[in-house]
Structure formats: C-alpha cells, structure tokens
N, C-alpha and C positions, 0 to 999 in steps of 0.2 A: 607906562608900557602898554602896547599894542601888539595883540595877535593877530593875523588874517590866512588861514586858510587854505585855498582856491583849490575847487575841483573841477577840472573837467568832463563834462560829461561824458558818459562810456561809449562807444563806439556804438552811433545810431542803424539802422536798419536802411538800406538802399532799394528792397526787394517788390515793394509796391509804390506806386506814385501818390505820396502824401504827400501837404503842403508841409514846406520845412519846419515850423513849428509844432504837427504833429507828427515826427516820425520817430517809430518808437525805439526801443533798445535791440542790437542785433544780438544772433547769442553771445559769438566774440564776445561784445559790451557785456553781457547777464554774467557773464563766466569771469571779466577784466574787475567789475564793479564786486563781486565778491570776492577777487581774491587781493585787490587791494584795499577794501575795507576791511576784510581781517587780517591786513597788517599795519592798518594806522594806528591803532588803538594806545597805541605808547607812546603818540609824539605829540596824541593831543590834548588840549587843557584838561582843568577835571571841569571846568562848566564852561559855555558858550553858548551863543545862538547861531543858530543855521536859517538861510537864506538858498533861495532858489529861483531858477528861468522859471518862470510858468511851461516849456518847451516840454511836452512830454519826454524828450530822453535828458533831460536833466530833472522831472522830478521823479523819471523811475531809477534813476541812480542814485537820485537824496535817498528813495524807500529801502533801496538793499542796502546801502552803508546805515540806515536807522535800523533794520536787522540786524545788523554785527555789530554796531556801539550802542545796542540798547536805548538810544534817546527814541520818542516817539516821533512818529513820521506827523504828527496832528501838529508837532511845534513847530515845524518846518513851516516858512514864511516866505510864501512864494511874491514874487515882485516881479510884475509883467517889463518895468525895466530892464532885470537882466538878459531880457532875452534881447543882448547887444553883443555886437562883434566886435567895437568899438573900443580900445581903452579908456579914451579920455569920460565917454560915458559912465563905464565900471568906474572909474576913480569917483568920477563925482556920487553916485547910489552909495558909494561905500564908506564919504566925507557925509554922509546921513544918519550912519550907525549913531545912537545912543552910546553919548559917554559911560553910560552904567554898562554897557558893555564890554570885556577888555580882549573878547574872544570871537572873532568873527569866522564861521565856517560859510564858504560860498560855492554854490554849483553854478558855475557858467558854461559860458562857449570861448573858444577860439575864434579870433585874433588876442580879441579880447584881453584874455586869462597872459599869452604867451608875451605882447605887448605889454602888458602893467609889468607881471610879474621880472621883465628888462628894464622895466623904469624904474622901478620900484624895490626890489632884490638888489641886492650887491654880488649875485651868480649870472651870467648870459646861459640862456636856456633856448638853444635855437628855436624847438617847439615843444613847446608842453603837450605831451601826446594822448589821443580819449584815454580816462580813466585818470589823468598824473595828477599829482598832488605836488601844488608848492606852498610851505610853510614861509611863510616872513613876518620877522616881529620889528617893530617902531618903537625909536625910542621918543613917543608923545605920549600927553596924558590926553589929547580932545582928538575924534580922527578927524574932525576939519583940518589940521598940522598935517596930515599925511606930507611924509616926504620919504628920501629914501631910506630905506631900513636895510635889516638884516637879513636874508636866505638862509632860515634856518634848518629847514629840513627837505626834500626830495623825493618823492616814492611813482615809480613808474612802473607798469605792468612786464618793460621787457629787465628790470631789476630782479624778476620773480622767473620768467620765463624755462630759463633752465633749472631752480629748483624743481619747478612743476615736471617739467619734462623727465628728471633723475626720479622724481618720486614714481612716476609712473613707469620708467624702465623697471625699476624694483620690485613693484605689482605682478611684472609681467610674470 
C-alpha cells in the first residue's frame, strides 16, 4: 500500500513582476496555507517524506504546513522537477519515490496536481484549487506500479470558508 499526498500551492502574489518561478505567497495564500495545514493533521500518516517545487510559493507553503505538523522544514526535498504543470511529468518524479517510502507528501502546481489526481483518484475534481489537498492511496507495494488508486481524503480552503467567517461574526 501507497500513500500520496498532493498539495497545491497557496495562492501566489500577482502584485510585482516576478518571474513565475519566484513569486511569492499572497496573503489570501499566508492566511489559505495556515488554515488548511491546521486541519490536515488527522488524515495524515504518522511518518512520511515531503517533497517540493523549488518555486518560491510552494516552498513557502511546505514552511507553514511544517509549522503546524511539527516536521522540520530542513527535511523538506525540494526537486527542481516539480516545478511542472504537466501530469504525465509529476507521474513519472513520483514512479522515483523509494520503496522504503509508503507516504508521499507533495507541493506542486496546477495543471499538474488537478490532471494526475483525475487519472489517478477514483473522485473527478474539476480543479484542485491554491491551498487543496488531495489524499489517494494505491493498492501497490513498488510506486513504479502506479496505477489508479483510491481518493481518499479532500480538504479545500472554501470547505473552511464559512467556519472562519461564523467564527469571526461571534468575535464581533
């Protein structure tokens, strides 16, 4: 059995002209990336490795969910490959993981993430949206096997949107 993952990165910043690979986290993204890392904490393994774009707004979204699940941001393994839009690319970096692994945590980008996780899930996710998280577990023991799996879990920013929202009417 196989775990995998997939995060998309938090909602990047539009506000100066960077080149797409550095532009950084908007706040939207700083605000999406903490309040869906402290509600993953339940769906995932108790040990894994994590994987990242080298893309500044995916490794500053690995930094805040390594804030809220206490793993260190230093283990985080960044892979100039993810920084693809591509599925069939993400499949093949991902048919690279170490068997000794059963738990794959990944920060990527869109097409990407929304494309695999249609091939690959047994849920249609029209788009996996900045911040979302999709869980899918395999039933293989080598992830060269990847094939289609299970969708096991879902967590989206607008899943929380009106919690947040009631919490702060109640503030007022």
């Amino acid at each position: 059995m196989k775990n995998l993952i997939l995060i998309r990165h938090s909602k990047s910043s539009w506000e100066t002209l960077f080149k797409d690979i550095d532009r950084p986290l908007s706040k939207r993204g700083i605000n999406d990336a903490h309040l869906i890392s402290s509600k993953i904490a339940d769906i995932l393994p108790k040990t894994y490795i994590v994987w990242s774009s080298t893309a500044k707004r995916t490794r500053e979204s690995a930094m805040i969910y390594s804030e809220h699940l206490m793993f260190s941001y230093e283990n985080v393994i960044l892979k100039e490959e993810l920084y693809t839009f591509d599925e069939q690319k993400l499949e093949e970096i991902i048919k690279k993981c170490e068997n000794r692994y059963v738990n794959l945590i990944l920060f990527g980008h869109n097409e990407a993430i929304t494309n695999f996780v249609n091939k690959f899930g047994n849920l249609f996710i029209e788009n996996v949206p900045t911040s979302g998280v999709v869980s899918i577990q395999f039933d293989i023991d080598d992830w060269q096997d990847l094939k289609k799996g299970q969708t096991i879990n879902t967590l989206f920013p607008s899943h929380y949107k009106n919690e947040q929202h009631n919490k702060q009417e109640v503030h007022r």
